[in-house]
Every structure is written in C-alpha cells, then in structure tokens.
N, C-alpha and C positions, 0 to 999 in steps of 0.2 A: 581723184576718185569722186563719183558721184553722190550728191547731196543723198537721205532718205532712207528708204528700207534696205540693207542691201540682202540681196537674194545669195541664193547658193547656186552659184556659175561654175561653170568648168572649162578653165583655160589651158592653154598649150604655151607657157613660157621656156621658152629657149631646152624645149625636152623633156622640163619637169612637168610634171600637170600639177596646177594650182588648184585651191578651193578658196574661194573666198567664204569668209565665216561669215555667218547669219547674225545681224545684228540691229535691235530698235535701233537708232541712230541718227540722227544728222551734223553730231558734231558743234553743235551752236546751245551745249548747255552752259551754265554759267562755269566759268573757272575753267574752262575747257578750252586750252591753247591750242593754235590754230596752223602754228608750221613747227611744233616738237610734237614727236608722237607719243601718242596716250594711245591705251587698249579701248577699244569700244566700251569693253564691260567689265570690270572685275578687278584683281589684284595687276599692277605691273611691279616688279620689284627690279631686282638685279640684272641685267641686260647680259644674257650668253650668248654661246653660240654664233657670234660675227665672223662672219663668213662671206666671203663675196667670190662666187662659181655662174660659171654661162651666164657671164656681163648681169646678175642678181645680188643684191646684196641680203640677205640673212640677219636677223635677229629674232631670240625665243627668251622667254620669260618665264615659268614654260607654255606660255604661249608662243606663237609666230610668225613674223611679220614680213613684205619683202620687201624690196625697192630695188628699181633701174638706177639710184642716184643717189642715196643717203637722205633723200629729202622727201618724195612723195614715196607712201605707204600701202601698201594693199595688205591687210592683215588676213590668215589664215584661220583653218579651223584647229581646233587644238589638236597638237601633233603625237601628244603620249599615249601608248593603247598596252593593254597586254597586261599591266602589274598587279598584283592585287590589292591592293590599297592599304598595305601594312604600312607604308611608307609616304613620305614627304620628299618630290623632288628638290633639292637645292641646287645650289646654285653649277655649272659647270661651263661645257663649250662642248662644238661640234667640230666633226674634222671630214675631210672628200678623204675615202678610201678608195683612191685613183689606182692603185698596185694591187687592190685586194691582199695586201699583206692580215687581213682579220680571218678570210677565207668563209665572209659571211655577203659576198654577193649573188643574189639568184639568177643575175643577167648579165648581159654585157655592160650595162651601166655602173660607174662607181656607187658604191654606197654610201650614205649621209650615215654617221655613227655618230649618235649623243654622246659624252662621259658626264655622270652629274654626281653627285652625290644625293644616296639613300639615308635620308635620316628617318631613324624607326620611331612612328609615333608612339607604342608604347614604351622604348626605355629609353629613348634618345641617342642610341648608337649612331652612329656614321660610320659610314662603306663605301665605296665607286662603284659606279654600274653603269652596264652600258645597256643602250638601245638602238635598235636597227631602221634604217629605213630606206626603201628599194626607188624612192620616188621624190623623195627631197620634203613629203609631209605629211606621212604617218609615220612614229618612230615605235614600232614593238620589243617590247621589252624582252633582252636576253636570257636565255634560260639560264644562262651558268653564271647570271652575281650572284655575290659582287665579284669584281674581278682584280680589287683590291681593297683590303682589307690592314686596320693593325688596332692594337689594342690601344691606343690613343681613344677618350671620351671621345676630344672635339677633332676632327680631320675632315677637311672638306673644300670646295669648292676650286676641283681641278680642272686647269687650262691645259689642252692640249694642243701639241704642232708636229708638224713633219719634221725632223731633223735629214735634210736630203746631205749634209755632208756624212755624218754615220751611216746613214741609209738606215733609221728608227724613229720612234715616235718616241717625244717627250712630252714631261710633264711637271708643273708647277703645282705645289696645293698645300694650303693655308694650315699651320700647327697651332692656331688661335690663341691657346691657354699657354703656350710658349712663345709666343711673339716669333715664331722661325717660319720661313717657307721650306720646302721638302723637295726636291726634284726628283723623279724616278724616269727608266727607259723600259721603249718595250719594241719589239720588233711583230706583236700582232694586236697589239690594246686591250689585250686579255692576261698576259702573265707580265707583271710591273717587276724591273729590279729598282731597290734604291739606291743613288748614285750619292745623295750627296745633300747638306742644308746647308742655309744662310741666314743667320739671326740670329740673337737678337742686337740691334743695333737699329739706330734714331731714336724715333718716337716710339714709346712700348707703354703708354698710359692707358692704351683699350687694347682689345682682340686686332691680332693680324688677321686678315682673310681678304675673298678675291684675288689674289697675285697676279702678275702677269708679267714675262719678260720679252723685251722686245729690242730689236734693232731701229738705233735714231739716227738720224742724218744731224752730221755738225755745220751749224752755220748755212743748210739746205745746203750738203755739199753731198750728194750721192753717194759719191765715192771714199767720202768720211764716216764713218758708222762709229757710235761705240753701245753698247748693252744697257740697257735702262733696266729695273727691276721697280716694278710698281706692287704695295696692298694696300688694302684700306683699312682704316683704324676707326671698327666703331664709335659711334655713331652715325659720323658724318664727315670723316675725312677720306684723305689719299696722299700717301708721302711715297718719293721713287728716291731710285741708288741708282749711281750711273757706274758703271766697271769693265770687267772683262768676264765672257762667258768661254772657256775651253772646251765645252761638247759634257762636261761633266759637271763641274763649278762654277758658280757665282764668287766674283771677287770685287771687292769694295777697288775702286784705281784713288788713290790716298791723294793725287794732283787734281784731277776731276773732283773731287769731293774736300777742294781746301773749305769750304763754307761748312758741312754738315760737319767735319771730324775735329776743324780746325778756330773754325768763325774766321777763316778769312773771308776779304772783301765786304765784315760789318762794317757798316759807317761810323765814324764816329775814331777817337783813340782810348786803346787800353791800361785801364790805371790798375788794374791788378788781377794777372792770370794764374799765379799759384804756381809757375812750372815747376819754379827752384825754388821754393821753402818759403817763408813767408817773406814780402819785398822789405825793402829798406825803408825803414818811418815805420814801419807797421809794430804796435807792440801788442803781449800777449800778456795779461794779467789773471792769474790761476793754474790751474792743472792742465796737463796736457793736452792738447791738439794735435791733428793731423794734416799736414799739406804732402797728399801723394796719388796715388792712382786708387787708391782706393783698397788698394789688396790687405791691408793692417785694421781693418774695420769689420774684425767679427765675421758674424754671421749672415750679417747683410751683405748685399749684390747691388751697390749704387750704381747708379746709372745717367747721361745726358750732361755730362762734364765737356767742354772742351780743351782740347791738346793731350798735355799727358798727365796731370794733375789737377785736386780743386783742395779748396779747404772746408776740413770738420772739425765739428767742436766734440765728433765721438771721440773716447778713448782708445787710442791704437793701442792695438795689443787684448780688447778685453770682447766678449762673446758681443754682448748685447750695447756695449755704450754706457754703463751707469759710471756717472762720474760723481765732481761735484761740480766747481762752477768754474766760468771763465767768459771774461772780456776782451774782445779784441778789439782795435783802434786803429784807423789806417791815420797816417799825417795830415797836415790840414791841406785843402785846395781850393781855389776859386772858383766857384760856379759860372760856368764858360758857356760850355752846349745846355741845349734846352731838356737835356734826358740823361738820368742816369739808368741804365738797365742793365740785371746780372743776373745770371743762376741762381735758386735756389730752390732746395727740399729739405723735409724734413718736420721738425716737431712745426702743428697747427696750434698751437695755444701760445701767444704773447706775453702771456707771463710767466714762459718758462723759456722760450727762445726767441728772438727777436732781432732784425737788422734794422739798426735804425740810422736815419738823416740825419746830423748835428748842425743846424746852422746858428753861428755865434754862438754856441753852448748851447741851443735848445732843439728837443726832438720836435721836427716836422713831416717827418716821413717816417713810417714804419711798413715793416712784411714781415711775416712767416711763413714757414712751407705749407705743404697742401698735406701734411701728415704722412706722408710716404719718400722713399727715397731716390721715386723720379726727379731731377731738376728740372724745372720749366720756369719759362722768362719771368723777371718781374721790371717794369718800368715804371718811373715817376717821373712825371713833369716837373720838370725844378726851373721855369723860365719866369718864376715869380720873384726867383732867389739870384737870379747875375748877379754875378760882381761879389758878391758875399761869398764869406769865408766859409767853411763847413769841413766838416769828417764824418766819415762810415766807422760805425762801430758794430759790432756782433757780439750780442750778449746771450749766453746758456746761462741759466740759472738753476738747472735742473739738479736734482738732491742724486743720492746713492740709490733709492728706491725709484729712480725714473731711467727711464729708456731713452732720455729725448737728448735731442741732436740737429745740428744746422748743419748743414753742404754749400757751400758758395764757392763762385765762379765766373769766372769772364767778365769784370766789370768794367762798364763800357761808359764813356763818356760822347754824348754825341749828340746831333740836332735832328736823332727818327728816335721815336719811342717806338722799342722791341714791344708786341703784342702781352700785356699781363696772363699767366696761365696757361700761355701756348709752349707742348714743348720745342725745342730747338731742331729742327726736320727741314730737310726739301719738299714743301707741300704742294700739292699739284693746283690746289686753288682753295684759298681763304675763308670762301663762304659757307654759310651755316648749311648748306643744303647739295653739297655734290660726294658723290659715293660710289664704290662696287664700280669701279671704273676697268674695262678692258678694249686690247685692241682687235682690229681687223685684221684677219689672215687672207691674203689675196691667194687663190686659188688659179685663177687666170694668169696671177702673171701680169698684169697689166700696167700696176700704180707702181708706182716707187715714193711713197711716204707713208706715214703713220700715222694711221684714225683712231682717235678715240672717240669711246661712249662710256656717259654715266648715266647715273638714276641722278633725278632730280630729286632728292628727299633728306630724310633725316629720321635715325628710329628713334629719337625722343617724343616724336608727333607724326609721325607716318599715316597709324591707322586713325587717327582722331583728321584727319583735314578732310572740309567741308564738301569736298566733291561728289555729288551723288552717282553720278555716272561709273564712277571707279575710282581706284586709288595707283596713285603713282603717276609718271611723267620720265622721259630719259631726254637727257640735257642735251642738248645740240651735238652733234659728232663735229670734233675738233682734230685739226692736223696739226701736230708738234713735231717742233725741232728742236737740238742744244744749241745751245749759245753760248761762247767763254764770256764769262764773266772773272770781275778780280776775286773772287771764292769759290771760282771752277766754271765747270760746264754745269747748265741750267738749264731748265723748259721752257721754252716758249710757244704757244700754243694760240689758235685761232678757228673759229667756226669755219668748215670749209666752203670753201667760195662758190659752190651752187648757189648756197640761200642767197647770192644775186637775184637770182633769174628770180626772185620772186619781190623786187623791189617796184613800190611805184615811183611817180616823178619824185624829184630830188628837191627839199628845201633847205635851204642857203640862207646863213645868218653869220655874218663878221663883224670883227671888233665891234662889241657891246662891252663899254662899263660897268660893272656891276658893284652894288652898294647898296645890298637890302634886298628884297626881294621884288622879282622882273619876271611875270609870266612868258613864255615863252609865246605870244600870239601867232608868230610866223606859221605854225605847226600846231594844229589843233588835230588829232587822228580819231575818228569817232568810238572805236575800241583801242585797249591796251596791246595791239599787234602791232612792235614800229620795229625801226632800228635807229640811232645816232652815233653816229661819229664826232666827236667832240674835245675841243682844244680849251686850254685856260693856259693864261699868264699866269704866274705868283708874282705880286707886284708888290704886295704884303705881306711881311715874313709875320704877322698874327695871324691873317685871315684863314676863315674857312669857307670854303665854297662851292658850288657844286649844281645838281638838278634834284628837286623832289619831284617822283614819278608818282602816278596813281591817285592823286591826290582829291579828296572828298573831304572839306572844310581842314582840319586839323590834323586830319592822319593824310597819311603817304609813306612810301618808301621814300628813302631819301641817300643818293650817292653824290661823296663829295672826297675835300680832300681839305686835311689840317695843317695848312704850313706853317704852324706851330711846331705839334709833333711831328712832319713828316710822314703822316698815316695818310692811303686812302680808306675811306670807310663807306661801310655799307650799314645806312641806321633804321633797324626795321621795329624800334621801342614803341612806335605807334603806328603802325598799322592798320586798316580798316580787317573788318570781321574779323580780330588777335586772337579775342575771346572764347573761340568755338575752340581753340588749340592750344594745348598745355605747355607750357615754356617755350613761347612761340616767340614773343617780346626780346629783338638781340641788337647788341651794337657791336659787329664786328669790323674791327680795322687790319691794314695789313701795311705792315713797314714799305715805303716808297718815295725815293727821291725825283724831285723834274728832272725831266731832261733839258738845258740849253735853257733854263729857268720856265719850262711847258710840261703842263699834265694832259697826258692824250687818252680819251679814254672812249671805247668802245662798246655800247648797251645794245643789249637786245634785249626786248618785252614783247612776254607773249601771254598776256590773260591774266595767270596764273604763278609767273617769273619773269627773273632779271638774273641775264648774266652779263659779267663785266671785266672785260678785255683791257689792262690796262699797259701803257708804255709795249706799243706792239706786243701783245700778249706774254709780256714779262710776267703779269702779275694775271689774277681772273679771282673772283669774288661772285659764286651764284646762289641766288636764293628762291624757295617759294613764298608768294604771295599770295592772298585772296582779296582784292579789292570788288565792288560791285562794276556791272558793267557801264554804269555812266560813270564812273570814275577814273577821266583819263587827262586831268591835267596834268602837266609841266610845269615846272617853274625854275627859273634858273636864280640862285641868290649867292649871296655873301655877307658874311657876318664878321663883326672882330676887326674888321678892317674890307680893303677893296681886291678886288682879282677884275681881270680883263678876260672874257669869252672872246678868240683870237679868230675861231673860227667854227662853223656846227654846220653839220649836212643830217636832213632827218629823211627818212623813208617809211613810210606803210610797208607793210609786208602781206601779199596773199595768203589768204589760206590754202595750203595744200588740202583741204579736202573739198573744194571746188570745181568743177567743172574750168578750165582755160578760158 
C-alpha cells in the first residue's frame, strides 16, 4: 500500500468492489508496527469475521480489512449501516451464504452475512443479530433481530460455519458468567436450535468468551484431524481442548488430553497425588480431612485438581468447612530436583492456612491459596536446599467460626518450576498480551491448514497505551498443528511463512561464548522491525541467558531462558515508556525443557511487540511494548554462570505499508 493520504478509490477485486477508507496516514507514527496490522485510526479489538472467499482474505473489528496473503493490507470503509445506535456491536464472524439457505440475496451473487452480538448500551442485554451485505462491504442491518436470543445477562460472541456434512450452519458462543460454550444449529442463520454445551473444565479463574472450534492436522498429517476447541479467558489469555465433535457435541478424548485431566507428561516425579487416601508416611494430626473428588465438601464446587482426587482440610460431610484444626506431615525426603511444585486453593491468610517447606526442622517456604476454590500452580525454587532433608506439612488452624480450607494436589518434584498463580490449562501462548483468538474458514477451498489470529493486547491496559494513532494491534496469523507429546496431543504453532518475502539479507552469528553481557554488533537494525532465529547451548545448569531487545540505557525487554528453573521468560519489569500504563511491569515465564541440551527460539519485533516461538513453536510468549524509536539495541548475555550462542540468523523485515 501506498505511503500518505489515502483517497477514496474504487476497485474491482475478484467481483467484490472495494473501497478503500479515507485515512490521515502514513503509517511511520511512533509505536506503529510496520508488518502486524493496525487500523489507521480508532479502536481495533477482537479480530472477526476471517474469512478468505475469491483468493481475499477478510478481517473486521467492526471495521474491515483485506488481503491477497494474510500479510499486506488494504483496509476498508466501515462496513455496518442500517442500526439505530441503541446498540454496541461485539464481537462475532462472518459466513459466504453460497446456497442462500437465509433467502436474503438480491442477486446472483452469494451474500456476506455478519452474526455479532448486540449489546444494549442502556441495560447491557446481549442478543445475536445479523447483518446483510450484497457486496462483500457494506453490511445493513436485518430487520428481524435479534435472531437469537435467551435470558442469559452475559451471552455473546458467536462463531459461525457451514456444517456441509448435516447440510446446516453452526454455532459456537461464549456463556462467560458460566465458564461453558453453547453450540446451536440452524438451517437459515435466523431460527437457532440448541444442540448442546461443553464446560466448565480447565481454567475457569476469568470469563470464557471468543470460542472457536476447529479441525487440526496431527503431526501436519492431512489425513489425521482431531477437534480443537479454543476460548479466551479474560484478560489476556487462550486455553484449547482437543476431542471429538459428532455434528452435535463437544467431547473432551481423555488419551489426547493425558496433560490437562491427568498431568501427564509433567517433568519431574510425583511424590503425592491423593488418588487413594492419604500416601504412606503421610500423617494427620486433628479433625477430619478429605482426600476425594471433591463430591463430600459442602456447598462448594472445587475445581483444577488433577486425576480423580486431591486433598482438604475441609470438613467432609459439613455445608460450609468450619472445623477446627489439623496438620498434615508428609515423610521426610531429600531435596534432589530444583523445584517443588503443586496445586493449591483455598483460605489467603497464613495464619489460618498454610503449606509450608520443612528443611532440617525449619520453615523455608510457605503458600496459601488465592482465597477461592480455583487450584492453581505454586512453585519454589529449592536448588539452595540439595542434598538436605525436609518435609511438607499443611496446617489449618482455622476455629469453628471460620470457613477456611486448603485443597492440595499433584505434588511434583522436578528440575522446571511450574509457573506460580497459573491455572493448570493447555494455553495457547504464555504471554501477557495475546487474546480473542480465532480461525480462518477457507471459503475457496484452497488451504489445507489452520490460521490463526489474535489481538495483541491485554484489558488490564488496553485503553491506557501510548498510541496516538489508535488502539490495538492483531498478532501475526499463525499456522497450527498437534503434536503427541508424553501428556497428549499439543499445539504447535508458527507465523505463517509469507512474512518471508518480506525478509532483508541474512545475518549470520556462530558459536559465541557468552559470560556477561555481548552486544550483539553483527546486527544493528535502525528500527525495532527484525526477525531472529536463535540457538543456545545450556552448558550451565545455573545460568541464565538470553537477548535484551529494545534497549535504551537500563530498560529493555528482555527474553531468555533459566536453566535453573527450567523457565523460558519473557521480562518486561523494566521497560522504557512503563509509566504511561497501569500494571504494565510483568515477568512472565513459561515451563520449558532443551531439546538435545538446545533452546531454539524464534522472535519477531515490530515497534511496538515481541513475539516468541519457542522449541518449534511448542511454546509462544507475546507481548506489547512501547520503546522509543531509537531504541533498537541487542544484546546477547549470561548471567549465573555460561551458555554458548550455537548459532543466530537476523533479518530486517519491510514494511507492508510501502510501496515494493
């Protein structure tokens, strides 16, 4: 696309007629990445409506964008007309009504039909509604919404597809305040029946919403598929379920998912899973306990347990838990691996519940839960303590006038530290800033894989970052596949391989030692638009090491990897421009062993982000950034001990909004 003003053209794409939207513009404002697309002007949120018909691909926000390629942009004028403005479009998708099974085409042409959800600005109802369009970019609002409706507050943000073996449309869409997806059928996208839900299960600590179900290739085997089910978990996440779909149901496949139901394939051995009652060595001093599935514990609904049991210190059998007290003691053992990590929830005050470290008699570690009956990881580094003796104990202290209660589970002995605070899920990528993720429905015919796209963001700080130009960013479109792993089948995902073509020469950097910090001079880029490819040895079972990106005296981002704990991380605690964004400061890590004793890992920067591809896109970590624009060091270090850079290839990257 060309630099500058752009005018209001009218083209002739493959049938559609386009309008290019009228926009000040050139694209070169600050924080303004230069091959992820951004909206000229205004809000981008949640990325609908992916669609790719007459060799175009399709995205709306509810604005609307195209592309020949998933990579270069031509943005539209806004496409919604017709409503009265009672309403807030959210989020949805679009479908090609090729059959005219809605009986709302004026021509021989198929119709483009919106489904979004209508959130009512004065009571906050939500409804489905659909909108029309004869031309692929004006969509006018249907007279007869919504066209699905229920007495649900929150319902929203419905994915639709062709089901060509029923010969009907389906549908996915978010039950938020219930952690469930909903599926309905319809044979004209105007009368929905419900067929069927799935939830709640994994991660349930925020709103479910966005869904999206889709068929994956195993191992990129074509002819291998099985069912993913993707939502995103407010703020800032995305966790999937891999199963079976029968044309009606969502079903969890119990072998495919040994990691999420089971914790197989954690690293590390288990020294106490609770299945059968409390293990051997373990004693119990006070009132009753429970080691079961949880069904004897009142009133509450716990949740995030792995297998078929965990242990409480609630009173089985009574409404609410008021007990009195009780200590538990596991046997003594030698501190071996560098990490103990286990479930747990429940009472937040320490001196009413508490799991404490015993080493040689004395507490060195303590946790309590997050105050609620979600379980989520907790890990400590204990690679201070080898060799020394210790025990786990869990103490309640809590009187007859208290509700509190601990849940523990899956305690793991190993050399990764399990992420603190994270629930236990399949998440689709680690970083603080990926969200509202859906796929591409090919309309042609054409592909045979699986695109994704997300919103680069996070609603802790969405509306507060510094961008004048507008708000929002959607992450690179990524092609995923499964992969068995020893805890199932797994995602592995990568930027798809267009953003080649926008690569300059290749710079080449082998076996460098590192021990301390080594700018990276080979590779100076004069903006934050690169890509690297990138190897390390672990030669140091202390070190830490890695690249600081963006860097302007003291601050940078900074990706690396802890072969200590076994983490890679992504450390964004100092940052340049932090300050303009409220809870911006994060260091998020994500459990990761080498491969072949190698971390390989994969960055893209562009401006305003990093995202990070790790062990062929086993793992992915993306975040937003605001550095300024002369702030585009490198630096490759090590700390704690040594690591070896085995091998780096760096690229510049064009701008797609350049002239060739």
């Amino acid at each position: 696309m060309m630099r500058g003003l752009l005018l209001v053209n009218v083209l002739v794409l493959l049938g559609l007629t386009a309008y290019v939207v009228s926009a000040q513009t050139d694209y070169t404002e600050p924080y303004r990445p230069q091959y992820h697309f951004s909206a000229s002007t205004g809000w981008l949120g949640d990325p609908n409506g992916m669609i790719r018909y007459n060799d175009l691909y399709h995205v709306f926000w509810w604005g609307h964008a195209t592309s020949p390629d998933l990579v270069h942009w031509t943005e539209q004028r806004y496409p919604m007309a017709g409503a009265d403005g009672s309403f807030d479009y959210f989020s949805g998708s679009v479908v090609v009504d090729e059959q005219n099974t809605s009986g709302l085409a004026q021509g021989e042409s198929a119709p483009l039909i919106a489904i979004y959800t209508m959130h009512d600005r004065a009571t906050e109802a939500e409804a489905q509604g659909l909108s029309v369009s004869q031309d692929g970019i004006t969509f006018e609002y249907f007279d007869g919404n919504p066209v699905l409706d229920t007495p649900e507050a929150v319902f929203r943000d419905p994915q639709v597809w062709w089901d060509a073996d029923h010969q009907r449309w389906l549908m996915i869409i978010a039950l938020p305040e219930r952690r469930k997806v909903r599926f309905y059928a319809s044979s004209d996208l105007q009368t929905w029946e419900h067929l069927s839900d799935s939830g709640p299960v994994g991660a349930r600590a925020n709103w479910w919403e966005v869904p999206d179900l889709i068929q994956v290739s195993v191992a990129g085997d074509a002819n291998t598929k099985r069912w993913v089910l993707m939502c995103g978990m407010g703020p800032n996440s995305v966790q999937y379920f891999v199963g079976d779909w029968d044309g009606t149901q969502f079903t969890l496949d119990p072998q495919a998912n040994g990691y999420l139901l089971r914790g197989d394939g954690l690293p590390g051995t288990v020294f106490a899973d609770f299945e059968a009652g409390l293990p051997a060595g373990w004693t119990a001093d006070g009132d009753a306990l429970s080691v079961s599935d949880g069904t004897d514990l009142g009133l509450y609904r716990m949740s995030g347990w792995l297998g078929g049991g965990f242990l409480s210190t609630f009173t089985p059998g009574t409404a609410f838990g008021y007990r009195g007290t009780v200590t538990i003691t596991s046997p003594e053992f030698t501190i071996e691996p560098s990490a103990i990590n286990f479930l747990l929830a429940g009472t937040d005050d320490a001196e009413q519940a508490v799991v404490n470290l015993l080493v040689n008699g004395e507490i060195v570690r303590s946790a309590t839960g997050a105050g609620d009956v979600l379980m989520r990881w907790v890990g400590w580094d204990v690679s201070e303590f080898s060799g020394q003796t210790a025990q786990l104990q869990i103490v309640d202290s809590t009187n007859s006038a208290d509700a509190g209660f601990l849940n523990v589970d899956h305690i793991l002995f190993s050399d990764v530290l399990m992420p603190s605070g994270r629930e236990h899920a399949n998440w689709l990528d680690y970083g603080p800033d990926y969200y509202a993720v859906r796929a591409y429905r090919d309309y042609d015919e054409a592909e045979d894989r699986a695109v994704l796209m997300g919103w680069l963001g996070n609603w802790e700080y969405a509306r507060w970052v510094p961008t004048t130009w507008g708000k929002g960013v959607l992450a690179l479109p990524r092609e995923i596949e499964l992969r068995t792993t020893p805890g199932g089948l797994r995602i592995a995902q990568r930027p798809i391989p267009t953003f080649e073509t926008l690569r300059g020469g290749t710079v080449e950097v082998v076996n460098v030692d590192l021990d301390g910090v080594r700018p990276l001079t080979e590779f100076a880029p004069p903006r934050n638009t690169y890509e690297l490819d990138v190897e390390f040895a672990v030669t140091d079972p202390a070190a830490r090491f890695g690249l600081r990106l963006a860097i302007s005296g003291r601050n940078g981002i900074t990706v690396g990897y802890d072969a200590r704990t076994g983490n890679l991380f992504l450390d964004r605690t100092r940052p340049e421009n932090a300050s303009v964004v409220p809870d911006f400061a994060k260091y998020v890590p994500a459990p990761l062993l080498p491969v072949d004793g190698r971390i390989h890992l994969h960055i893209y920067v562009d401006q305003s982000s990093v995202e990070v591809f790790a062990d062929d896109g086993a793992l992915a970590l993306s975040a937003v950034m605001f550095p300024s624009a002369t702030s585009t060091g490198i630096e490759l270090f090590a700390e704690g001990g040594t690591a070896q850079l085995t091998h780096l290839q760096a690229w510049e990257l064009a701008s797609i909004w350049e002239m060739p």
